[in-house]
PyMOL Python script that loads the backbone (N, CA, C, O; Angstrom):
from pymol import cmd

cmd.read_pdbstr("""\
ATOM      1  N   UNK A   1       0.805  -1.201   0.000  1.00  0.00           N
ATOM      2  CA  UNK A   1       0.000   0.000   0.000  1.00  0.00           C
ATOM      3  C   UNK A   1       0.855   1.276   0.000  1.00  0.00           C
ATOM      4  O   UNK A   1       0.371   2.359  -0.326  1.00  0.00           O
ATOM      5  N   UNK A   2       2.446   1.092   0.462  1.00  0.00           N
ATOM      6  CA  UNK A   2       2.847   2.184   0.473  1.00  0.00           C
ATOM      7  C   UNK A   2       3.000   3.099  -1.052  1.00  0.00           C
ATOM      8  O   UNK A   2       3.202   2.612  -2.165  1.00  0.00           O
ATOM      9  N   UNK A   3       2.874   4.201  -0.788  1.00  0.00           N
ATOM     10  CA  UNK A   3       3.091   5.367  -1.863  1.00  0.00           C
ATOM     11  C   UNK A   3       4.293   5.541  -2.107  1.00  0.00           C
ATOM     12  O   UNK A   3       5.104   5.411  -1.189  1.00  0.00           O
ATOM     13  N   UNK A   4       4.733   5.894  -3.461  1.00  0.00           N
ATOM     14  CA  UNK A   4       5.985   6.326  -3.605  1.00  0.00           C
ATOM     15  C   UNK A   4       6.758   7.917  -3.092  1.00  0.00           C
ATOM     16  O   UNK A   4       6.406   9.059  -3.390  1.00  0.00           O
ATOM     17  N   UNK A   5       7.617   7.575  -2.450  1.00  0.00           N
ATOM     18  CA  UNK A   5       8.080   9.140  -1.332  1.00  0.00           C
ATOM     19  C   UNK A   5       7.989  10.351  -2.190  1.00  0.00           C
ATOM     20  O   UNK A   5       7.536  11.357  -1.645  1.00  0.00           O
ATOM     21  N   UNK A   6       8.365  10.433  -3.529  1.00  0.00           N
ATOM     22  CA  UNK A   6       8.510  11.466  -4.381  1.00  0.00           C
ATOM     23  C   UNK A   6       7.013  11.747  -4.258  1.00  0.00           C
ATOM     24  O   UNK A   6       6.860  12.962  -4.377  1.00  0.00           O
ATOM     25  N   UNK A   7       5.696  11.047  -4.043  1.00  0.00           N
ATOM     26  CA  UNK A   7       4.486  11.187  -4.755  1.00  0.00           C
ATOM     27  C   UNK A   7       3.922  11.919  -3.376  1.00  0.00           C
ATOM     28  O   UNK A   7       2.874  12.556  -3.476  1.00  0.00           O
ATOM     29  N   UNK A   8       4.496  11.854  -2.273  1.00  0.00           N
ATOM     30  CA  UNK A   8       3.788  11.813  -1.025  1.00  0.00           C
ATOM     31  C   UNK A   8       4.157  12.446  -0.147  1.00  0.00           C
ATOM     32  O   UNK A   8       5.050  12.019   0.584  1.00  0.00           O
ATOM     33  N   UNK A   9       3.284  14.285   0.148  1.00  0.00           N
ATOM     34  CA  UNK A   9       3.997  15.061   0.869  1.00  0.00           C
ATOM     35  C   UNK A   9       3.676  14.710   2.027  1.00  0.00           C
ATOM     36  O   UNK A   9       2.541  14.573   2.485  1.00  0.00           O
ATOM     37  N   UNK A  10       5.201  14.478   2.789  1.00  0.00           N
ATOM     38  CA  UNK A  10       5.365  14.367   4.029  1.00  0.00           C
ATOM     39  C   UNK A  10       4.349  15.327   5.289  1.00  0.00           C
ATOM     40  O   UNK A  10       4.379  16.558   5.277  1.00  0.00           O
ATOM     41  N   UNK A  11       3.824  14.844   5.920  1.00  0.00           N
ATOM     42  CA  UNK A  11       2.940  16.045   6.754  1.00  0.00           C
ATOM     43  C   UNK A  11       3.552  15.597   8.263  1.00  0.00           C
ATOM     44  O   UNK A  11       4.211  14.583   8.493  1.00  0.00           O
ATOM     45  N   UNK A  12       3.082  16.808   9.382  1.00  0.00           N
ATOM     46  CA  UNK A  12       3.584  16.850  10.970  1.00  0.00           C
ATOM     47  C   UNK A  12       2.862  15.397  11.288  1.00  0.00           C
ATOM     48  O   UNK A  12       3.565  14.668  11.988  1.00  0.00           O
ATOM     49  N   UNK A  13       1.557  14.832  10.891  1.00  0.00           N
ATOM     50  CA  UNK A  13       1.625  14.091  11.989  1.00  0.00           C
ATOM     51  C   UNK A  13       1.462  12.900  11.642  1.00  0.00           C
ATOM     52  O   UNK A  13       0.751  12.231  12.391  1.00  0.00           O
ATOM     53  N   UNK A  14       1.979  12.298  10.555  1.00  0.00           N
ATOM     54  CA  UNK A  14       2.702  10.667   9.994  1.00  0.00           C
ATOM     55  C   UNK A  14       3.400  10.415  11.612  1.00  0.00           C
ATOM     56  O   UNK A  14       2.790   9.607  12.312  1.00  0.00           O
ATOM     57  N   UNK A  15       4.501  11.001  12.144  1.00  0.00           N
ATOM     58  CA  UNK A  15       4.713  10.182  12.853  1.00  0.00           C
ATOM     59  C   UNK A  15       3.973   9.864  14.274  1.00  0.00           C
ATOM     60  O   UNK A  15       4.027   8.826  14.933  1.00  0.00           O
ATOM     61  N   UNK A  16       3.339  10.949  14.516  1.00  0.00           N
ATOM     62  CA  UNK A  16       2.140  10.664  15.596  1.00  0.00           C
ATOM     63  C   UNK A  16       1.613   9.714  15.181  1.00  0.00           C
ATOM     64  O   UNK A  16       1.435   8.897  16.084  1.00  0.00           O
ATOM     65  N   UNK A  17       1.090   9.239  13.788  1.00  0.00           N
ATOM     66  CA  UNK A  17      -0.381   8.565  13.575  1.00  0.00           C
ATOM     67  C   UNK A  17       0.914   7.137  13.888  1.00  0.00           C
ATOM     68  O   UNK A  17       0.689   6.446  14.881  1.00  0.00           O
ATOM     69  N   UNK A  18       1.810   6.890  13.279  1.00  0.00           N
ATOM     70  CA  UNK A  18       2.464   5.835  13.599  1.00  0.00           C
ATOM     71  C   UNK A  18       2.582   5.565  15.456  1.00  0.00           C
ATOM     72  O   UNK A  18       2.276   4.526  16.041  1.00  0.00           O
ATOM     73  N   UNK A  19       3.003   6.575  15.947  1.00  0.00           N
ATOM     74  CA  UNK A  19       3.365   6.210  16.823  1.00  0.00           C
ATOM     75  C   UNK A  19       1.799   5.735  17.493  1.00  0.00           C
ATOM     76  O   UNK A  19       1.764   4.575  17.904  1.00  0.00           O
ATOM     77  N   UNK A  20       0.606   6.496  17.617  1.00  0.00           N
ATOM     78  CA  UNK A  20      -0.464   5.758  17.715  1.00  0.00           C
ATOM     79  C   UNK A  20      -0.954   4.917  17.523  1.00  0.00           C
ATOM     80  O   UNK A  20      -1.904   4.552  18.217  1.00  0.00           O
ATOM     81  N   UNK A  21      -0.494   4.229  16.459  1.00  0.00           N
ATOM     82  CA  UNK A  21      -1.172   2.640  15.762  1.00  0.00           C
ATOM     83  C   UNK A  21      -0.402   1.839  16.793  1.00  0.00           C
ATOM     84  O   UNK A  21      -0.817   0.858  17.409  1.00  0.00           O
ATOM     85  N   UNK A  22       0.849   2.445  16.886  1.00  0.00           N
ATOM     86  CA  UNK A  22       1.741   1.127  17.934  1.00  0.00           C
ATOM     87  C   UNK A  22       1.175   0.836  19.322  1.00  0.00           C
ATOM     88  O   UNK A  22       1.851  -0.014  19.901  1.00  0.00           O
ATOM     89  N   UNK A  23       0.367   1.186  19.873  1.00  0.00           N
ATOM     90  CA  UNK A  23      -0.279   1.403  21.272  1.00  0.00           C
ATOM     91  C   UNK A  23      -1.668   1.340  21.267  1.00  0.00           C
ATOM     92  O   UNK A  23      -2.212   1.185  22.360  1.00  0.00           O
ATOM     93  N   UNK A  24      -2.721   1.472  19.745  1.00  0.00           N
ATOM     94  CA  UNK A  24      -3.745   1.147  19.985  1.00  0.00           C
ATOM     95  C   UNK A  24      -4.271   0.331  18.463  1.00  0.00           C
ATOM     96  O   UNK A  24      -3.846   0.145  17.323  1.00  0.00           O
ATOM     97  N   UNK A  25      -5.391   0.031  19.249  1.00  0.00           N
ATOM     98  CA  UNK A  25      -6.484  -0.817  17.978  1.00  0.00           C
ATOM     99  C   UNK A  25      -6.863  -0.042  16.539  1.00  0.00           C
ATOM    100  O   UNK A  25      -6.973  -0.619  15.458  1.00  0.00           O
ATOM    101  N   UNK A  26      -7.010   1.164  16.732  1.00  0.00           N
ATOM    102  CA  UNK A  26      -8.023   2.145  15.951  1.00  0.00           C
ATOM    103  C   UNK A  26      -7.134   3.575  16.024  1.00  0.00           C
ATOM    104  O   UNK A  26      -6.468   3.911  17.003  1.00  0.00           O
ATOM    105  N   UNK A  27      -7.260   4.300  14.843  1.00  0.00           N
ATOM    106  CA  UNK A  27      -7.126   5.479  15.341  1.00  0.00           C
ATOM    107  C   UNK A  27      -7.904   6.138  14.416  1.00  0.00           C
ATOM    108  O   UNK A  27      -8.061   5.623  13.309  1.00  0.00           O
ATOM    109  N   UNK A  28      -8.499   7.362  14.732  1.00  0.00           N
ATOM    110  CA  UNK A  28      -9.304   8.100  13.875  1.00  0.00           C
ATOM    111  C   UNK A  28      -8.826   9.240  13.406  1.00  0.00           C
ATOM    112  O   UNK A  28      -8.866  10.128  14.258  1.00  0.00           O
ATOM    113  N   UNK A  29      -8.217   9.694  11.988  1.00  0.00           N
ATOM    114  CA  UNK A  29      -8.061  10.835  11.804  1.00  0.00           C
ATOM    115  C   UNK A  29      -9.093  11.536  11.174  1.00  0.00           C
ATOM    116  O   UNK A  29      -9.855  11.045  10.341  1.00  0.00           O
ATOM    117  N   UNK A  30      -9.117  13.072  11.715  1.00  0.00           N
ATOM    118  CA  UNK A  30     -10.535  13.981  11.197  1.00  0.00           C
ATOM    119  C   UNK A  30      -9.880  14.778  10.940  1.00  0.00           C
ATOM    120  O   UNK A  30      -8.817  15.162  11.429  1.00  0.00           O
ATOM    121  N   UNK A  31     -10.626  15.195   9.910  1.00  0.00           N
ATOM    122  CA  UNK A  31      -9.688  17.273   9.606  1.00  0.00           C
ATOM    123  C   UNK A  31     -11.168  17.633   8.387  1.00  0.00           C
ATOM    124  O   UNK A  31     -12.212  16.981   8.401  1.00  0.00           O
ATOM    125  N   UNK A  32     -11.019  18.228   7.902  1.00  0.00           N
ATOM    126  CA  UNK A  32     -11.868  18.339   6.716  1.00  0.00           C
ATOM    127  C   UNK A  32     -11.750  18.175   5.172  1.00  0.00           C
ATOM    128  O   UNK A  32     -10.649  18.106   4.625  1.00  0.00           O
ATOM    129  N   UNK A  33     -12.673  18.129   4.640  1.00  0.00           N
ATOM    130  CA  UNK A  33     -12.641  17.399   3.653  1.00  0.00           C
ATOM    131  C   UNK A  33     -11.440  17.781   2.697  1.00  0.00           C
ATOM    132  O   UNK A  33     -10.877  18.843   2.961  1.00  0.00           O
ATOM    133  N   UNK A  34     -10.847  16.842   1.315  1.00  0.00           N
ATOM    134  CA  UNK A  34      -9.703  17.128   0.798  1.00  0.00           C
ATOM    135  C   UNK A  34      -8.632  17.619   1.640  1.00  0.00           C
ATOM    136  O   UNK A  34      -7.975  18.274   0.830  1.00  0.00           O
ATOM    137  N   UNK A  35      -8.016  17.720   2.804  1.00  0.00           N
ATOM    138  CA  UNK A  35      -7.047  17.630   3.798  1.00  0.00           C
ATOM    139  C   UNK A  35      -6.052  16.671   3.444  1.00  0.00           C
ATOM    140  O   UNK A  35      -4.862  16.947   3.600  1.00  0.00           O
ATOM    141  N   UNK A  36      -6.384  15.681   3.029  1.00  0.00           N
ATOM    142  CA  UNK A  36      -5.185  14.450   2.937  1.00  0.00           C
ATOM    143  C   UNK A  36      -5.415  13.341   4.011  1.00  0.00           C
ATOM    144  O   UNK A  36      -4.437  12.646   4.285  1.00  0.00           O
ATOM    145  N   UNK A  37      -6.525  13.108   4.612  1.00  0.00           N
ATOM    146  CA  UNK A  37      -6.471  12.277   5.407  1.00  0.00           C
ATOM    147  C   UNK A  37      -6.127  10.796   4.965  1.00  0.00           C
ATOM    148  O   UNK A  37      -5.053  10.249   5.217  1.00  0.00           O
ATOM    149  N   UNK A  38      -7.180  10.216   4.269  1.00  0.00           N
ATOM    150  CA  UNK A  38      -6.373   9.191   3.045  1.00  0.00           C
ATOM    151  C   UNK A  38      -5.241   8.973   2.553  1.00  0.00           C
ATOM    152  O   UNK A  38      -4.640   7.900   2.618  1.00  0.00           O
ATOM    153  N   UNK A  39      -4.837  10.045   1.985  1.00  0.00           N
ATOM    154  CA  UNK A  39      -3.394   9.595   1.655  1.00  0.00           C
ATOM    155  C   UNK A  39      -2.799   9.151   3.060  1.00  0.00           C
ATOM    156  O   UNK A  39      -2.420   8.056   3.476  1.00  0.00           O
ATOM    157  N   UNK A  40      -2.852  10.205   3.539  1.00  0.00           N
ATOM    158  CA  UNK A  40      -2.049   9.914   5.396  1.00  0.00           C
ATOM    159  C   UNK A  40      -1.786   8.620   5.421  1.00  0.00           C
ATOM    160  O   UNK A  40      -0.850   7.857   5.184  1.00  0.00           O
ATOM    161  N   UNK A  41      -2.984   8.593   5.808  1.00  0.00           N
ATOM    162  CA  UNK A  41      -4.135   6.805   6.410  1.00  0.00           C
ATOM    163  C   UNK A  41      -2.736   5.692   5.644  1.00  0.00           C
ATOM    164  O   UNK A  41      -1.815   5.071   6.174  1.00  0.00           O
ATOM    165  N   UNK A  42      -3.246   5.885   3.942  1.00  0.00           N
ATOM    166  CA  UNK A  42      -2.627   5.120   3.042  1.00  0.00           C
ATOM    167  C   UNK A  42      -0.861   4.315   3.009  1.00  0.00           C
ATOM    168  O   UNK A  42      -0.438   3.288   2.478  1.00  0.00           O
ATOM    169  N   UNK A  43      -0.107   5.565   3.996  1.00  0.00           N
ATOM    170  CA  UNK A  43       1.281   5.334   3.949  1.00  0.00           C
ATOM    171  C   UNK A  43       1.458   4.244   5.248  1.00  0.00           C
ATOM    172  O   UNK A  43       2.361   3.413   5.350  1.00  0.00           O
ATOM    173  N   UNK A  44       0.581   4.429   6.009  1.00  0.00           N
ATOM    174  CA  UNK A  44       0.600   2.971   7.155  1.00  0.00           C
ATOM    175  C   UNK A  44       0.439   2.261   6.678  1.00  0.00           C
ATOM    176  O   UNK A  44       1.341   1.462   6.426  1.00  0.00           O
ATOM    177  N   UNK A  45      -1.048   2.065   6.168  1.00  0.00           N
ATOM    178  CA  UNK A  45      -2.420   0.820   5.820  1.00  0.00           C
ATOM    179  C   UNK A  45      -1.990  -0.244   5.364  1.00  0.00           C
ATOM    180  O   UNK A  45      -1.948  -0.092   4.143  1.00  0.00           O
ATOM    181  N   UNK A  46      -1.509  -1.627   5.735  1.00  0.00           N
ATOM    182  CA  UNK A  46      -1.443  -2.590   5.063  1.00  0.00           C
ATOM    183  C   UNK A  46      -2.669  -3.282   4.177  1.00  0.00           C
ATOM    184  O   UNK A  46      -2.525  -4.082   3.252  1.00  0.00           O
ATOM    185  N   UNK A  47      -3.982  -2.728   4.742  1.00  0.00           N
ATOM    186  CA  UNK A  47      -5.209  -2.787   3.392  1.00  0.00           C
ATOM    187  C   UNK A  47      -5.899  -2.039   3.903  1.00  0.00           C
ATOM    188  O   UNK A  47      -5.763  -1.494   4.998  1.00  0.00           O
ATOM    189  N   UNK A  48      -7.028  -1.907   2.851  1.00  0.00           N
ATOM    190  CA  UNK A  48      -7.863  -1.403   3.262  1.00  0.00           C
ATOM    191  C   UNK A  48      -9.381  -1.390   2.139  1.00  0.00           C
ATOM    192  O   UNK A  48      -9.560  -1.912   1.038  1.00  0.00           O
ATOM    193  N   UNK A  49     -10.083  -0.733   2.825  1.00  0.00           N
ATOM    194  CA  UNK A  49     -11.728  -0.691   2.925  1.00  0.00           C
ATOM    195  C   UNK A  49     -12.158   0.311   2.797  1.00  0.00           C
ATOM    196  O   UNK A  49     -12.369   1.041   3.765  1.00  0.00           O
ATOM    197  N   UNK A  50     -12.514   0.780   1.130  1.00  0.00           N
ATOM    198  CA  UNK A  50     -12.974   1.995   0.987  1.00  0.00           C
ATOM    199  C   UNK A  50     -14.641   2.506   0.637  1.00  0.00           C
ATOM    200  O   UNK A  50     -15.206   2.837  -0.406  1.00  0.00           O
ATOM    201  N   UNK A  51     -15.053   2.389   1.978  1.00  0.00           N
ATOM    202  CA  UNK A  51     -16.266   2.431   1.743  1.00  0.00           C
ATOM    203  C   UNK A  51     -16.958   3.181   0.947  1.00  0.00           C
ATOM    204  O   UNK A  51     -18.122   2.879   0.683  1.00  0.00           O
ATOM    205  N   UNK A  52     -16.512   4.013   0.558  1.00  0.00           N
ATOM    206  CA  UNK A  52     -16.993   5.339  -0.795  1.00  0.00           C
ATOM    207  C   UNK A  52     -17.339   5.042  -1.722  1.00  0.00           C
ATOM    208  O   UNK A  52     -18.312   5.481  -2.336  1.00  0.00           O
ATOM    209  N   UNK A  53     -16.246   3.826  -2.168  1.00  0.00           N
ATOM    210  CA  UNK A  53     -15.548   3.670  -3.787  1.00  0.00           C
ATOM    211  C   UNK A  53     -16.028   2.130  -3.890  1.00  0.00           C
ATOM    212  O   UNK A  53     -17.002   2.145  -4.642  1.00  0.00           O
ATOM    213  N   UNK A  54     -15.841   1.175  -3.583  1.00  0.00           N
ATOM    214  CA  UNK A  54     -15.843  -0.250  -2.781  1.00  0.00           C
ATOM    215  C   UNK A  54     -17.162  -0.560  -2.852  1.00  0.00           C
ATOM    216  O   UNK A  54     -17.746  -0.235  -1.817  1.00  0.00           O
ATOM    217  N   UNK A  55     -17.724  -0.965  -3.511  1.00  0.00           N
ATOM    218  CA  UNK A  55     -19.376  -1.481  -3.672  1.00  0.00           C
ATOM    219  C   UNK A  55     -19.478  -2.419  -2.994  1.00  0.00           C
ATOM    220  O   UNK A  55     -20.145  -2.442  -1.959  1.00  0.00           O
ATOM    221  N   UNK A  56     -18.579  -3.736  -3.640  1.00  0.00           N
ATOM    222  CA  UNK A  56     -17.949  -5.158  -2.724  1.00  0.00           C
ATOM    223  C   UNK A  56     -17.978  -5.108  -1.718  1.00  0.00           C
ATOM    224  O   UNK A  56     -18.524  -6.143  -1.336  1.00  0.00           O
ATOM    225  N   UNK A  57     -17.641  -4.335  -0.670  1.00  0.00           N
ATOM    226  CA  UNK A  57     -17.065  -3.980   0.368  1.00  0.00           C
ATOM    227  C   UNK A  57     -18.121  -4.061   1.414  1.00  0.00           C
ATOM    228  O   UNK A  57     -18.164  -4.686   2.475  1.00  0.00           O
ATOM    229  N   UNK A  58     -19.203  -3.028   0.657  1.00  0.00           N
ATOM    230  CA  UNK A  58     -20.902  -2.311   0.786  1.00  0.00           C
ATOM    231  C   UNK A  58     -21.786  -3.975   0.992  1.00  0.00           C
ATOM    232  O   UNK A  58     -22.549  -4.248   1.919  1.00  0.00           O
ATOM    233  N   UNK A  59     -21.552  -4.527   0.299  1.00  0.00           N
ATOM    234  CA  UNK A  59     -22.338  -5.670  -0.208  1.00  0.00           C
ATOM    235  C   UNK A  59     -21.730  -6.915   1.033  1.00  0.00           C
ATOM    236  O   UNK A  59     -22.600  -7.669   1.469  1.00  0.00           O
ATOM    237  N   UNK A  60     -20.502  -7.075   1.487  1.00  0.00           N
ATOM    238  CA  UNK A  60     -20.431  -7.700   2.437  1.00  0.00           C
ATOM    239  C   UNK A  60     -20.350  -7.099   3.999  1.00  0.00           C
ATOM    240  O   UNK A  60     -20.343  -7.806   5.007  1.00  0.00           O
ATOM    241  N   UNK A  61     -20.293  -5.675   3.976  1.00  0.00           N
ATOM    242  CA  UNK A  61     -20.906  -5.200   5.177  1.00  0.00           C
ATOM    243  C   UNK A  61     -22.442  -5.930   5.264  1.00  0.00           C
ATOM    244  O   UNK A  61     -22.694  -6.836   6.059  1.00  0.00           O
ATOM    245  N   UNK A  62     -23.213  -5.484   4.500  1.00  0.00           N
ATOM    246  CA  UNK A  62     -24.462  -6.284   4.761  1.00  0.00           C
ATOM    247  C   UNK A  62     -24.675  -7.311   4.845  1.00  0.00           C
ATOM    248  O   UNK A  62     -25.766  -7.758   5.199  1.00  0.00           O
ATOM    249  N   UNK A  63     -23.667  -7.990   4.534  1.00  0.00           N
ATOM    250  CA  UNK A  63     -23.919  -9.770   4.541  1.00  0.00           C
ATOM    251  C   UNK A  63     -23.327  -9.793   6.504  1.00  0.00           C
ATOM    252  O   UNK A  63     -24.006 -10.336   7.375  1.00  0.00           O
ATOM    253  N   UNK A  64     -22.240  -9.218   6.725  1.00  0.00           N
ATOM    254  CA  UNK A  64     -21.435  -9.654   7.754  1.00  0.00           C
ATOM    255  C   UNK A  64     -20.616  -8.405   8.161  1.00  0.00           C
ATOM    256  O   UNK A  64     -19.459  -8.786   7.986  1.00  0.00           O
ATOM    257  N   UNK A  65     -20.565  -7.152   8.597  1.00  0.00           N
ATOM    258  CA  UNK A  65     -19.942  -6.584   8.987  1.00  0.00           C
ATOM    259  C   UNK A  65     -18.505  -7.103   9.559  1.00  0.00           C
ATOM    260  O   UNK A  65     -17.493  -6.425   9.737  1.00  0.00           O
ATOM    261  N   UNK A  66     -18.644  -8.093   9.728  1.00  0.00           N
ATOM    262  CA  UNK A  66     -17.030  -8.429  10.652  1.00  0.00           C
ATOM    263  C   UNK A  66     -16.037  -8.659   8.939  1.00  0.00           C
ATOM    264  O   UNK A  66     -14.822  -8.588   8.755  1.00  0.00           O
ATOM    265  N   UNK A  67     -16.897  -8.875   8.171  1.00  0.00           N
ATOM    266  CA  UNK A  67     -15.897  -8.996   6.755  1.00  0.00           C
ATOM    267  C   UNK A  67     -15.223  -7.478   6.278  1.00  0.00           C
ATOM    268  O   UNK A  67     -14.731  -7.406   5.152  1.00  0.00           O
ATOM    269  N   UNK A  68     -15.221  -6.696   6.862  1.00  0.00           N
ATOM    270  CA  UNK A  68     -15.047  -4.830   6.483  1.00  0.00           C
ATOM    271  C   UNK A  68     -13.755  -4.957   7.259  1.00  0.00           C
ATOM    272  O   UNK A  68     -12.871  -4.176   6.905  1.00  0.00           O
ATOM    273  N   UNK A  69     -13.461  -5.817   8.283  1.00  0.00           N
ATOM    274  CA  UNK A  69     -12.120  -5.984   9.151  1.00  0.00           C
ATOM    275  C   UNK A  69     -11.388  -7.104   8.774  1.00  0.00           C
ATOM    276  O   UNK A  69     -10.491  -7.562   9.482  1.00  0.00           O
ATOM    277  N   UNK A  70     -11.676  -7.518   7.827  1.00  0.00           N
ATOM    278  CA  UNK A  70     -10.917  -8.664   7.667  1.00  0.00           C
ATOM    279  C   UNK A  70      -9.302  -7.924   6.338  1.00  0.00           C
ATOM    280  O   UNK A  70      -9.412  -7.065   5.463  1.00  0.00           O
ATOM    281  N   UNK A  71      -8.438  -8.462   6.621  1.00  0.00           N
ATOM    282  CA  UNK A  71      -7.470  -7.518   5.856  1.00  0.00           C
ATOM    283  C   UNK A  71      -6.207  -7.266   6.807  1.00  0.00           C
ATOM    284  O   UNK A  71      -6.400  -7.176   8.019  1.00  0.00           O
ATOM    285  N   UNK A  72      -4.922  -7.152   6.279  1.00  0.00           N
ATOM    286  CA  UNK A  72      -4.024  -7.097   7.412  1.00  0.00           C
ATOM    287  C   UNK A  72      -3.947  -5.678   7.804  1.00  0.00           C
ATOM    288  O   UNK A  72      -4.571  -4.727   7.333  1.00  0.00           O
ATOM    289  N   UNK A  73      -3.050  -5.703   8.774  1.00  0.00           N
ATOM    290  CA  UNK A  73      -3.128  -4.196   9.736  1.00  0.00           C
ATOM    291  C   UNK A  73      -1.571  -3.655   9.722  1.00  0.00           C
ATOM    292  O   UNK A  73      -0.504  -4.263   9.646  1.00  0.00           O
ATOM    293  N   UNK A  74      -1.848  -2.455   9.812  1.00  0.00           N
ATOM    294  CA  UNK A  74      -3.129  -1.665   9.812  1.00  0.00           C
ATOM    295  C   UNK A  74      -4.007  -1.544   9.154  1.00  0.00           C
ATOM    296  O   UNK A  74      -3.774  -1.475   7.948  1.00  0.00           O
ATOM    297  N   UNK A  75      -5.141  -1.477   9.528  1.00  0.00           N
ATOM    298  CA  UNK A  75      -6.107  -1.807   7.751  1.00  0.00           C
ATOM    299  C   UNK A  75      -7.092  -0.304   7.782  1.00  0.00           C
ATOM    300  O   UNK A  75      -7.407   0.197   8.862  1.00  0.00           O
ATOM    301  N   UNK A  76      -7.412   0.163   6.768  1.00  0.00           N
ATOM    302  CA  UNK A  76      -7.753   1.540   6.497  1.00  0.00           C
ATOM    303  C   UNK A  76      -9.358   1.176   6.261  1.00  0.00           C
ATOM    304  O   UNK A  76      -9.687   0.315   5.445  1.00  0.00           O
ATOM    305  N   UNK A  77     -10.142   1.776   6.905  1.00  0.00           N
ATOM    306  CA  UNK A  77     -11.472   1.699   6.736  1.00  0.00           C
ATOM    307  C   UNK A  77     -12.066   3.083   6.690  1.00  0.00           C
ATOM    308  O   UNK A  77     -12.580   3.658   7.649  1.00  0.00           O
ATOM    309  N   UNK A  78     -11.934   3.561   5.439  1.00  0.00           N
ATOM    310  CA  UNK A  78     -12.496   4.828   4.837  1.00  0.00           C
ATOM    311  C   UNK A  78     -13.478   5.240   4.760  1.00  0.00           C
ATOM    312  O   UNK A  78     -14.104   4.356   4.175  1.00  0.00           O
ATOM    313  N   UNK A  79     -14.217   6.133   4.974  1.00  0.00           N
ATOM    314  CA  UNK A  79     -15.066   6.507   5.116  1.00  0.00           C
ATOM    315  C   UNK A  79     -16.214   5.934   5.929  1.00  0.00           C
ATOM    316  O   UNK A  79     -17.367   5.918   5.499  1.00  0.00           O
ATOM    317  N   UNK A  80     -15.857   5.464   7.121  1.00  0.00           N
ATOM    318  CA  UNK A  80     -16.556   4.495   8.254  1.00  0.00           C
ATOM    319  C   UNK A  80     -18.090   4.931   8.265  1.00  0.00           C
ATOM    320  O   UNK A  80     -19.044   4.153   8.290  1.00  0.00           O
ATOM    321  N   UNK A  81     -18.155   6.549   8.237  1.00  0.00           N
ATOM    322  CA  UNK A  81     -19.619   7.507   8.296  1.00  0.00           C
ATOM    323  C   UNK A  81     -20.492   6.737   8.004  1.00  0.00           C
ATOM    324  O   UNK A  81     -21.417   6.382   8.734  1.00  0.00           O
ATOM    325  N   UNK A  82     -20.218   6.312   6.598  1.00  0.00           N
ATOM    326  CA  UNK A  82     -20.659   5.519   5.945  1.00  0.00           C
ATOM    327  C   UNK A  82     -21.893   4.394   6.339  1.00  0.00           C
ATOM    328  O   UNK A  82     -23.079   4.309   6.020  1.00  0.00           O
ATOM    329  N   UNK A  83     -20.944   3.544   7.238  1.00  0.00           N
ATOM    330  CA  UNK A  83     -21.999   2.572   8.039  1.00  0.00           C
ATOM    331  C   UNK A  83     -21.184   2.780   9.634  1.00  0.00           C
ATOM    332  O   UNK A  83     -20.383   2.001  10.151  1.00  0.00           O
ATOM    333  N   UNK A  84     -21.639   3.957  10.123  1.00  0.00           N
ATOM    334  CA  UNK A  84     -21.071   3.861  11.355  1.00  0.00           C
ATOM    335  C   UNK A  84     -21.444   2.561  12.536  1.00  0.00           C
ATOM    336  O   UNK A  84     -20.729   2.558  13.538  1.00  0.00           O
ATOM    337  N   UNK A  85     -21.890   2.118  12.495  1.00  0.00           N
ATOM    338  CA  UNK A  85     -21.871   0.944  13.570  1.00  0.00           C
ATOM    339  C   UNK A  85     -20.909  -0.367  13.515  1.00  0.00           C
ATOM    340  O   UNK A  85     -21.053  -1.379  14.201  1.00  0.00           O
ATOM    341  N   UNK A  86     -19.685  -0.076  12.349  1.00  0.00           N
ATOM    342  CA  UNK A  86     -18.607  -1.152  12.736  1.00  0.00           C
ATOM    343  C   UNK A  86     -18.331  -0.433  13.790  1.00  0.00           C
ATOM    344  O   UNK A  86     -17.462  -0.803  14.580  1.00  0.00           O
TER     345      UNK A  86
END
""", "prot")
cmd.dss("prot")
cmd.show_as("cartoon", "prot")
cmd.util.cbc("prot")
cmd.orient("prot")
């Protein structure tokens, strides 16, 4: 999942969000819209779940929500709003 460094401006808090993943389950980044949160997200994420874009994704939330977590970690679950009750 990683981005190529030339492609991917470095921002202040990559290493917070790292250092956060190391100590917890979840982390939530918010800012507003077009901010870069995604990309952010993207330079950890070993997969991910883009609920926006991801129809598939849509289609087995409804079958099974626990399938939206399935994926290695860190795993990026985009746009959660979406179906907030994972």
């Amino acid at each position: 999942m990683q981005k190529e460094p030339d492609i991917y401006q470095k921002r202040c808090i990559d290493e917070i969000l790292k250092k956060r993943l190391s100590s917890a389950g979840a982390v939530l980044i918010r800012g507003p819209k077009g901010c870069g949160k995604t990309e952010t997200a993207l330079q950890v994420a070993q997969s991910e779940a883009r609920l926006d874009i991801d129809r598939n994704i849509l289609a087995q939330f409804d079958i099974n929500p626990k399938f939206v977590l399935r994926g290695d970690t860190p795993r990026l679950i985009d746009e959660w709003q979406i179906r907030p009750e994972i």
